[in-house]
C-alpha positions as CSV (number, residue, x, y, z in Angstrom):
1,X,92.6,82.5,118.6
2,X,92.9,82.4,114.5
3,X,96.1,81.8,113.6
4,X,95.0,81.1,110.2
5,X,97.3,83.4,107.5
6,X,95.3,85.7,105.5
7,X,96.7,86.6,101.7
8,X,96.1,89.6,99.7
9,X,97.4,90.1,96.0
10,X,97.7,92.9,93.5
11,X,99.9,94.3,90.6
12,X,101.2,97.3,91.9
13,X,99.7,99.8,91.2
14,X,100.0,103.7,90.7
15,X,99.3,105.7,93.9
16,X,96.8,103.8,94.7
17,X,93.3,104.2,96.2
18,X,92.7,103.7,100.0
19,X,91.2,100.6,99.0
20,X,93.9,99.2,97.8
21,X,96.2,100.4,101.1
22,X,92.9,99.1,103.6
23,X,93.2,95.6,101.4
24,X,96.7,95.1,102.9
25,X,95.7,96.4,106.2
26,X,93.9,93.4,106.5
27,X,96.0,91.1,105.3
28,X,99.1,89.0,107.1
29,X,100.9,88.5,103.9
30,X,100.8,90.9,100.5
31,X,101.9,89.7,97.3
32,X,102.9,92.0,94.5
33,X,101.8,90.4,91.4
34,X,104.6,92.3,89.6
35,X,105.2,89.4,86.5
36,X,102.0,89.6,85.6
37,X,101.4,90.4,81.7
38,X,101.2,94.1,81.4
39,X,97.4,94.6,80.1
40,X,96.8,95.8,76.6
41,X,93.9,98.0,77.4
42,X,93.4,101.6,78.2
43,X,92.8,102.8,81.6
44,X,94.6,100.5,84.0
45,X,95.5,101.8,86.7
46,X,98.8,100.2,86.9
47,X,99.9,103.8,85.5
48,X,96.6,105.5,85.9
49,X,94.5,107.1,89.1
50,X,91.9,109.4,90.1
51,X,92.7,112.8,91.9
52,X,90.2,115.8,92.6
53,X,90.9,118.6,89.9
54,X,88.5,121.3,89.1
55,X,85.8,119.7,91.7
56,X,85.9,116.5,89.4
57,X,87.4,113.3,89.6
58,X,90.3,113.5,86.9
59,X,92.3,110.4,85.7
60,X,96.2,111.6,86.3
61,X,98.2,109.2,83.7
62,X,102.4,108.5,84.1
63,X,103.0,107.8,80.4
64,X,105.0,103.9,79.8
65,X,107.5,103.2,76.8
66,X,105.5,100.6,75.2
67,X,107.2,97.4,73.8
68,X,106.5,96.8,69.9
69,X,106.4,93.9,68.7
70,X,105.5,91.7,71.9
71,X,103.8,91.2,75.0
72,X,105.7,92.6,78.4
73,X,105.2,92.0,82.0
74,X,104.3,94.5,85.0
75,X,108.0,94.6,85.8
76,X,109.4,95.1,82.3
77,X,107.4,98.3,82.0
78,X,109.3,101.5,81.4
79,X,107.9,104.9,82.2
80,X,108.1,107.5,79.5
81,X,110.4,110.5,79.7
82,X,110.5,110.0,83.3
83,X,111.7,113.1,85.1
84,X,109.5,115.0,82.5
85,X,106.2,113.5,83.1
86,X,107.1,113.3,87.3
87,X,107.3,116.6,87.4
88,X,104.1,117.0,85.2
89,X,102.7,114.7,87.9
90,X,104.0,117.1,90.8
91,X,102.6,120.3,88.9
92,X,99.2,118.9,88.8
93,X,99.0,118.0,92.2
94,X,100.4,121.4,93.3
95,X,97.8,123.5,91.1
96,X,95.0,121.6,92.8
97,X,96.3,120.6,96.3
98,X,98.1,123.8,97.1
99,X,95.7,125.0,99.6
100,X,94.3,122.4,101.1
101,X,94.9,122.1,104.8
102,X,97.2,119.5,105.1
103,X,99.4,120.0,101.5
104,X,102.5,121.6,103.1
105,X,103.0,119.5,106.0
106,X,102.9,116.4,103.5
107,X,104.0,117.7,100.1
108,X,107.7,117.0,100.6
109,X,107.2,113.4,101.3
110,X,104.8,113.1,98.6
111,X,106.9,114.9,96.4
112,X,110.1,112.9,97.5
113,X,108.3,109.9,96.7
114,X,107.0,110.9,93.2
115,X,110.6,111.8,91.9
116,X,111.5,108.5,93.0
117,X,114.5,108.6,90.2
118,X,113.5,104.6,89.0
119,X,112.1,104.4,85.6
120,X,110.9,100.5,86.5
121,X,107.1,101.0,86.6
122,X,107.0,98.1,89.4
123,X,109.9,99.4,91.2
124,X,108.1,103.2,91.4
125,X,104.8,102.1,92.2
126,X,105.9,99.8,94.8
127,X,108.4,102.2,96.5
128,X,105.4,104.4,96.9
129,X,103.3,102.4,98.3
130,X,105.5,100.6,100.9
131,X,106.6,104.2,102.0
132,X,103.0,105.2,102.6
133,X,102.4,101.8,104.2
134,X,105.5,102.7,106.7
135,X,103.9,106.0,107.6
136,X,100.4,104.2,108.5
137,X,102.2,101.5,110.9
138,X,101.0,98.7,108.4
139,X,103.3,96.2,109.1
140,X,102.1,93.6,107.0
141,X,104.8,91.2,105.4
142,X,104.9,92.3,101.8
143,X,106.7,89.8,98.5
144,X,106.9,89.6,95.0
145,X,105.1,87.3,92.8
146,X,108.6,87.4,90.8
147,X,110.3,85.9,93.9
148,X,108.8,82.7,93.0
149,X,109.2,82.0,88.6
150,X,105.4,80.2,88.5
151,X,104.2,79.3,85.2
152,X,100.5,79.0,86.2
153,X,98.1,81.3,85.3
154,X,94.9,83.0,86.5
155,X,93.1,81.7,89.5
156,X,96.0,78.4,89.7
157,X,98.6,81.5,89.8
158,X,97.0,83.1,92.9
159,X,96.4,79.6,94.8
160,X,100.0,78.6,94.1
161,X,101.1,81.7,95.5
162,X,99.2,81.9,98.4
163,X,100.2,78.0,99.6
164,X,103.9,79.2,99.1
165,X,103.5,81.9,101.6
166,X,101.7,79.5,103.7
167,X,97.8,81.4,103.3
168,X,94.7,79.9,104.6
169,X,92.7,82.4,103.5
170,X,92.6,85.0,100.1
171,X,91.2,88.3,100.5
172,X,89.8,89.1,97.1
173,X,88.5,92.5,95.2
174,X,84.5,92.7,95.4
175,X,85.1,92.1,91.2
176,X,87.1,88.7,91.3
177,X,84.1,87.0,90.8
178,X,84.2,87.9,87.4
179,X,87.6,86.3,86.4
180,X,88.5,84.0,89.3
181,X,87.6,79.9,89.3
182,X,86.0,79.5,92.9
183,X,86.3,76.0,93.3
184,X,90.0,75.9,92.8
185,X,90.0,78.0,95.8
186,X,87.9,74.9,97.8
187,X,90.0,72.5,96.8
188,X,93.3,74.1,98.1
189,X,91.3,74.5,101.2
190,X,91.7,78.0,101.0
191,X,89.0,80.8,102.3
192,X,87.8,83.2,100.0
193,X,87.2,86.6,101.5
194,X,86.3,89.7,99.9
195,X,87.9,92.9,100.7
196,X,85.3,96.0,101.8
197,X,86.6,99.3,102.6
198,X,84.3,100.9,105.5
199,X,82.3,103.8,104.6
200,X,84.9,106.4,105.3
201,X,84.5,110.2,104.0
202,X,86.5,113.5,104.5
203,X,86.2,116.7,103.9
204,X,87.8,117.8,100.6
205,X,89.1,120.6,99.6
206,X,87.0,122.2,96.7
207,X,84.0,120.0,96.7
208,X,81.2,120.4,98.6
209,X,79.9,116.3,98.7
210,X,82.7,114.1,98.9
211,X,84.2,112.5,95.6
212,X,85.4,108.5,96.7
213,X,87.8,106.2,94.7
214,X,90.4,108.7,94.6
215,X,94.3,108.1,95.0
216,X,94.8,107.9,99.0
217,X,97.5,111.6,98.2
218,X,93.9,113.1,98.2
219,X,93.2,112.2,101.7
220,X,96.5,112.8,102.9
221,X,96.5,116.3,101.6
222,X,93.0,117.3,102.8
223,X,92.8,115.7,106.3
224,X,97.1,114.2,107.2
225,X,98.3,111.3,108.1
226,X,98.2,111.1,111.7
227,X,94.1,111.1,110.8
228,X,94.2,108.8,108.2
229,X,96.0,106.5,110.5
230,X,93.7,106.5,113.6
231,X,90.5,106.9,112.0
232,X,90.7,104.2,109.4
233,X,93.8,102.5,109.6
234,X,94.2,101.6,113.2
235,X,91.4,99.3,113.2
236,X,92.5,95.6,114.0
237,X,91.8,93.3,111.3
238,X,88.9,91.3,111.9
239,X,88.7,87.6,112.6
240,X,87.3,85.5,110.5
């Protein structure tokens, strides 16, 4: 048997993608890189994600206060006008979700979760997603990169962390590669592994071939939970 402890770790990040949920899954232990510096680019998905509107996919953003003057962390963000913009949020989801087959059996949870009253951008995002975590039965142990005040950086960061939780093996995005110093991994004697969701497509409402990379409140609305669960999330993780 593998006792070997596999680590997965990612900022958290706005209802995210199935992905992002079938990453830890497969992982024993899941670190929230929530100290990380908050990127100065456009489009990250730390406040950003795709839903199905109009047929298309559609980035939905959640506005942040940003700091003048400096450089913040993930969990120093603020989000802007908060109720105002979660209720935007909600509204959007309702004009395009309303009718598909599984919107009112979910929408108060969803809902519930989206007006999560905390303006902390790390504090939302990761209240969502451990709740949505609870209703798949993942039950993998989940910690903070804040819990532990590094001052390494990059690929150094991630192996520090993942010997403190006592990881044998990292579980990696398929894009790593293009930011991530391999050997450091080798020398730590830790096993890189790259995460791969399974081909997995459902039927969605308005759109006649199916539209991927979309927040995982896209497949909860057009096909539940209790699917969701058993047809991609009950598999065992694989050894290695």
């Amino acid at each position: 048997m593998d006792n070997s402890v596999t680590v997965g770790v990612h900022q958290p990040n706005f209802m995210p993608w199935l992905g992002y949920f079938y990453k830890i899954a497969q992982s024993d232990v899941f670190i929230f890189l929530d100290d990380a510096q908050y990127p100065k680019t456009t489009g990250t998905y730390l406040n950003n994600v795709n839903f199905l509107m109009n047929s298309t996919s559609t980035p939905l953003i959640l506005p942040i206060k940003k700091i003048k003057g400096r450089y913040w962390n993930i969990n120093e963000t603020t989000i802007a006008d908060g109720i105002k913009n979660k209720k935007k949020v909600i509204g959007k989801l309702q004009g395009n979700y309303a009718k598909a087959k599984y919107f009112k059996e979910h929408k108060d949870f969803i809902f519930d979760l989206i007006e999560f009253p905390s303006e902390n951008l790390s504090e939302y995002n990761m209240h969502f997603i451990t709740n949505i975590l609870a209703e798949l039965n993942i039950n993998t142990k989940i910690v903070k990169s804040s819990e532990f005040n590094l001052t390494s950086t990059s690929t150094q960061r991630l192996v520090d962390l993942i010997k403190l939780v006592g990881g044998h093996r990292y579980l990696s995005g398929k894009g790593g590669d293009n930011y991530q110093d391999q050997k450091l991994y080798k020398d730590a004697n830790i096993q890189l592994q790259y995460n791969q969701l399974p081909k997995f497509e459902y039927e969605q409402y308005r759109s006649k071939e199916f539209v991927g990379g979309l927040s995982i409140v896209d497949a909860i609305f057009n096909i539940g939970i209790k699917r969701l669960r058993e047809e991609l999330f009950i598999q065992k993780r694989e050894e290695v």
